[in-house]
KOLGUFI-593665 format. One record per residue (C-alpha): residue number from 1; x, y, z. Coordinates in Angstrom, 3 decimals. Layout:
KOLGUFI-593665
pt i = NUM&X = X&Y = Y&Z = Z .
...
***
This chain:
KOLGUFI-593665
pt i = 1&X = 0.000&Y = 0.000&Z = 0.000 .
pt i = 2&X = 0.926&Y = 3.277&Z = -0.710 .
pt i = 3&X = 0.433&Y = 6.264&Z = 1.059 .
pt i = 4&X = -2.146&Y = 7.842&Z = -0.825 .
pt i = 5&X = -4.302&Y = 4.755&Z = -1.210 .
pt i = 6&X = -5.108&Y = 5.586&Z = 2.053 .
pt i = 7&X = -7.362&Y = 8.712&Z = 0.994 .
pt i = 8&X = -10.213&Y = 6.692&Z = 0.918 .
pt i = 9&X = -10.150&Y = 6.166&Z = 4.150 .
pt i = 10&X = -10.208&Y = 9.508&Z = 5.404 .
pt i = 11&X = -12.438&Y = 10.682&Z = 3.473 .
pt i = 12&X = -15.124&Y = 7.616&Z = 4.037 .
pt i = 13&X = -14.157&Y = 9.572&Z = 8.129 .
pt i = 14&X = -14.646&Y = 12.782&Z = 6.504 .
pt i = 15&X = -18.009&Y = 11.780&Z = 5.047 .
pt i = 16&X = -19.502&Y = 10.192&Z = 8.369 .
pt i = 17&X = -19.017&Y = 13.399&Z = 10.041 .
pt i = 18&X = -21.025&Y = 15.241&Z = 7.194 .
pt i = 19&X = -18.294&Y = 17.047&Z = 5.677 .
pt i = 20&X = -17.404&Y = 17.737&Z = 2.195 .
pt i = 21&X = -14.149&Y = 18.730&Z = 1.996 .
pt i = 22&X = -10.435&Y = 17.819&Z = 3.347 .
pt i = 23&X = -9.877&Y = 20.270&Z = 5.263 .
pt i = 24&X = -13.253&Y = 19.769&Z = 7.140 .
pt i = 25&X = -15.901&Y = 22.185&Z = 5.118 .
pt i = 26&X = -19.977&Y = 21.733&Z = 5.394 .
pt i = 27&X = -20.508&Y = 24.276&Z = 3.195 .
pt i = 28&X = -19.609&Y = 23.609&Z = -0.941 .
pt i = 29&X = -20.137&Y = 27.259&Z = -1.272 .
pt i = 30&X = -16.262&Y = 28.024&Z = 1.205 .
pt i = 31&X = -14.276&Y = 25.428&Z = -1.086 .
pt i = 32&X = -14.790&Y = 28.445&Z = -3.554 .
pt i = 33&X = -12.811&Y = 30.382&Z = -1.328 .
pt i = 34&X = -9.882&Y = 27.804&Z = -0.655 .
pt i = 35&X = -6.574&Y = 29.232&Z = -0.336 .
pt i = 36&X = -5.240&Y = 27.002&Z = -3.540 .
pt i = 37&X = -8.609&Y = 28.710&Z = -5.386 .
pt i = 38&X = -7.315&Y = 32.076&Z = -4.872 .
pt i = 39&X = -3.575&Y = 31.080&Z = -5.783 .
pt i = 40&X = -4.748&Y = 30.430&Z = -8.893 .
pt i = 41&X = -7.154&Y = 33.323&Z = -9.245 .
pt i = 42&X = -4.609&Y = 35.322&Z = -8.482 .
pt i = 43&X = -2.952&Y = 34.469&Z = -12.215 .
pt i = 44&X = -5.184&Y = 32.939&Z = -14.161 .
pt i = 45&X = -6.321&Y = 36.388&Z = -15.918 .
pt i = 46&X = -2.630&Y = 37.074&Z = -16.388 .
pt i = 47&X = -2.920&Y = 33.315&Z = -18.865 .
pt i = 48&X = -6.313&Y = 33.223&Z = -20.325 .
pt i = 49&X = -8.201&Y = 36.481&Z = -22.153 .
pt i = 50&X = -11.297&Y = 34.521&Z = -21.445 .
pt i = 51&X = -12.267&Y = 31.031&Z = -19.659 .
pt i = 52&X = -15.343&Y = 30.023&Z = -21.769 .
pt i = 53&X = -14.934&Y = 27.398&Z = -23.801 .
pt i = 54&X = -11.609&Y = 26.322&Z = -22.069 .
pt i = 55&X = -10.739&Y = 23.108&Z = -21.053 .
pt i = 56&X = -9.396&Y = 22.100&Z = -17.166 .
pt i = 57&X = -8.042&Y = 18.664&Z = -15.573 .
pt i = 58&X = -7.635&Y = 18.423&Z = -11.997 .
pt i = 59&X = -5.392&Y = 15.732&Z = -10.819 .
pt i = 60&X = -6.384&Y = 14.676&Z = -7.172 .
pt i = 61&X = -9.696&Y = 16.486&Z = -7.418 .
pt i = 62&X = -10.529&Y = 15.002&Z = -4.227 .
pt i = 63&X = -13.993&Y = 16.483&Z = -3.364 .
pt i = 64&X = -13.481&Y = 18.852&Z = -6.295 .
pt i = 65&X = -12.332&Y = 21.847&Z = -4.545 .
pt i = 66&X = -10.441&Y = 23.174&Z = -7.443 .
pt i = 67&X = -12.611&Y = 21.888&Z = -10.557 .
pt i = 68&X = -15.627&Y = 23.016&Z = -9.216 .
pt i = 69&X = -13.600&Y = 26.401&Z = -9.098 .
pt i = 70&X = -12.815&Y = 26.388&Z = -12.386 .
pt i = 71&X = -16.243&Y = 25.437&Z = -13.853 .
pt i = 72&X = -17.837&Y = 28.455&Z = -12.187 .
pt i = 73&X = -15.551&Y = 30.570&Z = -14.019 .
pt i = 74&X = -16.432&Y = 28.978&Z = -17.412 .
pt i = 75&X = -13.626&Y = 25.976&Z = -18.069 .
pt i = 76&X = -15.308&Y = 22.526&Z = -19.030 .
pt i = 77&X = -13.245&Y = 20.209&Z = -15.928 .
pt i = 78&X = -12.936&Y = 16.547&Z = -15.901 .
pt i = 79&X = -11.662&Y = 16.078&Z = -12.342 .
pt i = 80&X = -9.637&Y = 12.448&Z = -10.981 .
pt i = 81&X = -9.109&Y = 10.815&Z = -7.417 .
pt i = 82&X = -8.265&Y = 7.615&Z = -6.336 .
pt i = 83&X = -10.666&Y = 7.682&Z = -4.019 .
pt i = 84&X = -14.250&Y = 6.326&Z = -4.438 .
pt i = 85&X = -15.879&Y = 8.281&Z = -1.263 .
pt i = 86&X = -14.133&Y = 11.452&Z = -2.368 .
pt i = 87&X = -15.446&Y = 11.460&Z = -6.174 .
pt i = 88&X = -18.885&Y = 10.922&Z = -4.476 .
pt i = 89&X = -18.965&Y = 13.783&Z = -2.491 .
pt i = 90&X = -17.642&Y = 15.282&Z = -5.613 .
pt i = 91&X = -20.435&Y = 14.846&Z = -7.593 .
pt i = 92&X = -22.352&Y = 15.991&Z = -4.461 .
pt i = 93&X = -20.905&Y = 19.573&Z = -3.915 .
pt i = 94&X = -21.236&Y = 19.873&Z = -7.895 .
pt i = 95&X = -25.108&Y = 19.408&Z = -7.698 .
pt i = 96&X = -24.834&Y = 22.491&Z = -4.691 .
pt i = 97&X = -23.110&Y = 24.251&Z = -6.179 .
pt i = 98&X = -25.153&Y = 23.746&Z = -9.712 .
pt i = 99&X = -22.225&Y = 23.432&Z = -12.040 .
pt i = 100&X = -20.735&Y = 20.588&Z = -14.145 .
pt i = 101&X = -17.841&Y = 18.500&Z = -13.765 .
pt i = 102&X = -17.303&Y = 14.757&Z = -14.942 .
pt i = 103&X = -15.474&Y = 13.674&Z = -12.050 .
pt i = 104&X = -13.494&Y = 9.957&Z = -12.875 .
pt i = 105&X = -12.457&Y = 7.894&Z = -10.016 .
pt i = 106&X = -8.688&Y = 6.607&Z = -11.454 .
pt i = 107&X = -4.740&Y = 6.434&Z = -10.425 .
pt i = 108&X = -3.820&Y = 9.935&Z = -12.179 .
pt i = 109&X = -0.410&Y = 7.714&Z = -12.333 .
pt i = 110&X = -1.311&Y = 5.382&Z = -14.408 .
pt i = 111&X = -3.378&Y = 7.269&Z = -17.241 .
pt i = 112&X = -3.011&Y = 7.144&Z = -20.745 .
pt i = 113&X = -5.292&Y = 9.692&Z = -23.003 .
pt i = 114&X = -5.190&Y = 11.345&Z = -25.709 .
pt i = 115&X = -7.296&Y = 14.323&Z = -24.707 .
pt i = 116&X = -5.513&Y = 17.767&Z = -24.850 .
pt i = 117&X = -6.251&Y = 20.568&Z = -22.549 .
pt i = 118&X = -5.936&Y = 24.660&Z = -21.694 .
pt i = 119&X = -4.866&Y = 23.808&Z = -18.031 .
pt i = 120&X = -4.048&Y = 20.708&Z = -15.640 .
pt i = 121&X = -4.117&Y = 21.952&Z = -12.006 .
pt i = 122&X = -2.250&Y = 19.748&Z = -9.603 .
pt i = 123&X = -4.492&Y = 19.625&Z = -6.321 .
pt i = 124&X = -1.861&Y = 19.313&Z = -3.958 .
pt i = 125&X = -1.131&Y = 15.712&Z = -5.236 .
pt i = 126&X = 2.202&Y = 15.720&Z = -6.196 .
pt i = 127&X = 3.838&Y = 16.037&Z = -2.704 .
pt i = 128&X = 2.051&Y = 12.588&Z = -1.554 .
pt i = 129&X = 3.829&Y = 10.925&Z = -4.265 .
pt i = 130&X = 6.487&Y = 10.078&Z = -2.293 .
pt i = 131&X = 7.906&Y = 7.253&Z = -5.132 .
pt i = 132&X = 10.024&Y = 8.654&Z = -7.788 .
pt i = 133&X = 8.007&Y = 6.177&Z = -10.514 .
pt i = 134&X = 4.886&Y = 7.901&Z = -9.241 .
pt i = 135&X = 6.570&Y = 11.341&Z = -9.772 .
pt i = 136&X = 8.117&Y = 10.947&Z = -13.218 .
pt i = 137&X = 4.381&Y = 9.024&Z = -14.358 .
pt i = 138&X = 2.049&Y = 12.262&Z = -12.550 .
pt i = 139&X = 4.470&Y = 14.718&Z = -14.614 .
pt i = 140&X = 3.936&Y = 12.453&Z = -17.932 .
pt i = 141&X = 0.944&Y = 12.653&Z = -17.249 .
pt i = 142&X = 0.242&Y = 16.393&Z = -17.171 .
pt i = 143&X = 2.873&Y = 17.125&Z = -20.190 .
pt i = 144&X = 0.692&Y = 14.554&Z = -22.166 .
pt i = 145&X = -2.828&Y = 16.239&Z = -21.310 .
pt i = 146&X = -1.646&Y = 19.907&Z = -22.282 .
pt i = 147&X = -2.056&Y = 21.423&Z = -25.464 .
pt i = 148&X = 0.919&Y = 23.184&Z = -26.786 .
pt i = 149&X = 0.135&Y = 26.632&Z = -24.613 .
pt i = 150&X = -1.056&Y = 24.956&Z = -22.094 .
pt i = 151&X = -0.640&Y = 25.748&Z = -18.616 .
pt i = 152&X = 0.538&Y = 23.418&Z = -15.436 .
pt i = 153&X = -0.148&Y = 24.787&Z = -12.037 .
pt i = 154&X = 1.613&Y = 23.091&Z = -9.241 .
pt i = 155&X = 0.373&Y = 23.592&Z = -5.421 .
pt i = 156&X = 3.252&Y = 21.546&Z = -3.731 .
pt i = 157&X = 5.106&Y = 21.728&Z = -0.177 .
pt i = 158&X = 8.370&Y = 23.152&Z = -0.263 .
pt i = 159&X = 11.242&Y = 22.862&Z = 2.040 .
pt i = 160&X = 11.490&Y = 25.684&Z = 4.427 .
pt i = 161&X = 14.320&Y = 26.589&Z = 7.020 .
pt i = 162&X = 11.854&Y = 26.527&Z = 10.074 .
pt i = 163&X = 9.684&Y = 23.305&Z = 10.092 .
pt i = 164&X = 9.584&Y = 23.107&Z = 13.730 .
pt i = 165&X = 5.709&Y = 22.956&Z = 14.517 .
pt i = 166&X = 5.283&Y = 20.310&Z = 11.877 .
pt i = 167&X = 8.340&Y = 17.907&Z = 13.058 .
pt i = 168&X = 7.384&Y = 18.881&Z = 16.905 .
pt i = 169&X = 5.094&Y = 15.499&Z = 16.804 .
pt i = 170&X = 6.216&Y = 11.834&Z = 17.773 .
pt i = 171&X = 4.694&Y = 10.291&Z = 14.544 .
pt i = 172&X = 7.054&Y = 12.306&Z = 12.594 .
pt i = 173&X = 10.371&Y = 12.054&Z = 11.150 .
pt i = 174&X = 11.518&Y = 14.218&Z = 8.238 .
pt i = 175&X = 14.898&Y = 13.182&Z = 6.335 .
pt i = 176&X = 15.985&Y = 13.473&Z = 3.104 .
pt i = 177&X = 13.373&Y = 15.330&Z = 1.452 .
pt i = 178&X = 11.019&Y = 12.646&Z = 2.906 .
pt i = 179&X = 8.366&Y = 13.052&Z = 5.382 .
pt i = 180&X = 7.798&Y = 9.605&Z = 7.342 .
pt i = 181&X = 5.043&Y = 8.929&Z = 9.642 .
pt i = 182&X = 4.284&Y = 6.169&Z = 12.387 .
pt i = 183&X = 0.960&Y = 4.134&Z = 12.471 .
pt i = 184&X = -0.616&Y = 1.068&Z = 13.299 .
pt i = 185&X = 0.930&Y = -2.446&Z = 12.569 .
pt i = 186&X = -2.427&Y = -3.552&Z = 10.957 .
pt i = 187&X = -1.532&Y = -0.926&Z = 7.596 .
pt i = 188&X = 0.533&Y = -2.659&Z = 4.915 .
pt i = 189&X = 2.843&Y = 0.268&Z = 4.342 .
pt i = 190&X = 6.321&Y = 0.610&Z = 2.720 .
pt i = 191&X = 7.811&Y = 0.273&Z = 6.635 .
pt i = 192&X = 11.075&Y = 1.392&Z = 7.285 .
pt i = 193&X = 13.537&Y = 2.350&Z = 9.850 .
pt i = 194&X = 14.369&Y = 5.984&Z = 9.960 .
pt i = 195&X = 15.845&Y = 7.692&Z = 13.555 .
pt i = 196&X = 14.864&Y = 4.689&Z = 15.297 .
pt i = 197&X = 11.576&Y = 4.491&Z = 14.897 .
pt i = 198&X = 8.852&Y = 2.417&Z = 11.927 .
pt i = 199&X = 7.202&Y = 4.567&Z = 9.468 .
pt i = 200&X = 6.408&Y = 4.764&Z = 6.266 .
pt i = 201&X = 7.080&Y = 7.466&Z = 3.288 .
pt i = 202&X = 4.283&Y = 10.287&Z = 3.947 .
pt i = 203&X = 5.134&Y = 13.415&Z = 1.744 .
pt i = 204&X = 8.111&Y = 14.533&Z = -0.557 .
pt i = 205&X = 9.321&Y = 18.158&Z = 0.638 .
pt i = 206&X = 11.110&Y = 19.316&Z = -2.204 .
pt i = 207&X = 12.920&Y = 22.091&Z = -2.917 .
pt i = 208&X = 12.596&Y = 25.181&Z = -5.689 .
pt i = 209&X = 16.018&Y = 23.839&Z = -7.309 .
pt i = 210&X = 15.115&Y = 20.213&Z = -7.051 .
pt i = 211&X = 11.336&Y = 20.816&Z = -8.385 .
pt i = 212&X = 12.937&Y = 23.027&Z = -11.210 .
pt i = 213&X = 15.477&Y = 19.958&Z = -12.168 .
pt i = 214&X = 11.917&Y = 17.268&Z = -11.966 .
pt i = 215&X = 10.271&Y = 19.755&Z = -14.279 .
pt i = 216&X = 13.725&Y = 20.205&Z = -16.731 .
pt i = 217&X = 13.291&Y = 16.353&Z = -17.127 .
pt i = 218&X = 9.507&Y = 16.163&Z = -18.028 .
pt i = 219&X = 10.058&Y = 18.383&Z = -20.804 .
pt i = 220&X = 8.202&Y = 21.302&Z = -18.995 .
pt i = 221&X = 9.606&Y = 24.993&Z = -17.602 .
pt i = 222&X = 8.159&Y = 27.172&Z = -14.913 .
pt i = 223&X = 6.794&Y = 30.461&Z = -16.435 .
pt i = 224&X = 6.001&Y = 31.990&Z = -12.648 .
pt i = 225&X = 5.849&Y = 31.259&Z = -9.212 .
pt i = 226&X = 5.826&Y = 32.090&Z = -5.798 .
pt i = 227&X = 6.733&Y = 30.493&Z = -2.365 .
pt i = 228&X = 3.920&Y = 31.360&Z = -0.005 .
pt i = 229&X = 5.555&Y = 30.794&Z = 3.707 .
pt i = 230&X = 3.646&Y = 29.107&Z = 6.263 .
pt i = 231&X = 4.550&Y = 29.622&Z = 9.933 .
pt i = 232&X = 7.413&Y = 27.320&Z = 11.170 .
pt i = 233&X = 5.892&Y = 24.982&Z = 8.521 .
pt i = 234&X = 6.577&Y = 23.959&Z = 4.990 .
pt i = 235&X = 6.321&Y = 26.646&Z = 2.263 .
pt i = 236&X = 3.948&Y = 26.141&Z = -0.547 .
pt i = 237&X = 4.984&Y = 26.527&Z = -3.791 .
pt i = 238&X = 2.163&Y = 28.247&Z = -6.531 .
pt i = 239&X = 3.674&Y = 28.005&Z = -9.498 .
pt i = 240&X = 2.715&Y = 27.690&Z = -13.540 .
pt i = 241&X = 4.268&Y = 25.757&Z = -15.932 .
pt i = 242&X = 4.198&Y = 25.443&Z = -20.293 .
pt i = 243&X = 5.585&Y = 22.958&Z = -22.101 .
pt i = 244&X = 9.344&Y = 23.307&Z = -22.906 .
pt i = 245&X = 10.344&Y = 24.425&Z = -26.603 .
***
């Protein structure tokens, strides 16, 4: 098992305590409001003239935070999770919020298609693929869905000199990029030893300069960003990204 196949059980959690969101919303109307909606609101005029009749993909949707986003302001989205409960409540906030989305329950690392888009929005997915395979496959992924000027945004963690309230916690241990976390024999995790203690791979923290070299490699270039700091946390990185010439 892999980290993130364990979504779908926080969000079948998140569901029996009637909320709609990862972060804990009950009211589809706030995930318009999220802070990774108005990262992206923040530049998207700067990209598109106009949003109808563009097209959106949002890899790791999860309860379609950023798609549903996107189809207010005119893009047709196709939104993916891995997680069953998550697509669900998906489709529910959709029908609130009365906009459409074809949400897809899939592995975003393991699709092939042919479809070509405006903009792929990464729903802070690719820092729980913790597996370099995953990696390289979520960034062939995203080079394969854009059109020639199409846009990549990336809402990722980010290394930060100050991490102390995140690694002030027993089931943490943070080394090499890696964020590892502790947890109950009865998961069938990638378990390891690191600083004495079992856990399993949890997030990757990268860095700008390592990010930059992962994007060199995909055949992709960053256009803008910006680190936005978090307090003695990780920083998050909102940036956008075309294909390389």
């Amino acid at each position: 098992m892999k980290y993130y196949d364990m979504h779908e059980d926080a969000y079948q959690q998140l569901k029996a305590k009637d909320k709609i969101s990862w972060d804990g919303q009950t009211d589809p109307k706030e995930l318009l409001n999220h802070e990774i909606n108005q990262a992206i609101g923040k530049k998207l005029p700067d990209f598109f003239q106009s949003f109808e009749g563009k097209s959106a993909v949002d890899l790791g949707t999860g309860t379609g935070t950023c798609a549903l986003s996107l189809a207010k302001l005119g893009f047709g989205v196709r939104g993916f999770d891995l997680s069953e409960t998550a697509i669900g409540l998906a489709r529910k906030n959709a029908k609130a919020l009365e906009v459409e989305v074809n949400f897809e329950v899939s592995d975003i690392t393991k699709i092939i298609t042919k479809d070509k888009v405006d903009l792929v929005v990464d729903s802070s997915l690719l820092h729980c693929l913790v597996h370099r395979e995953d990696r390289n496959n979520f960034f062939r992924v995203a080079h394969d869905l854009l059109k020639d000027e199409g846009l990549l945004f990336l809402h990722t963690m980010i290394e930060a000199s100050d991490m102390s309230e995140m690694l002030d916690r027993d089931y943490l241990v943070y080394e090499n990029h890696i964020l590892y976390s502790t947890g109950p024999d009865r998961w069938e995790m990638d378990w390891q030893e690191v600083q004495g203690k079992r856990v399993f791979p949890h997030r990757w923290i990268t860095t700008v300069d390592l990010l930059t070299e992962e994007v060199r490699r995909a055949g992709l270039k960053i256009v803008d960003f910006k680190v936005e700091p978090q307090e003695r946390s990780t920083g998050i990185f909102c940036g956008w990204l075309k294909k390389a010439s």
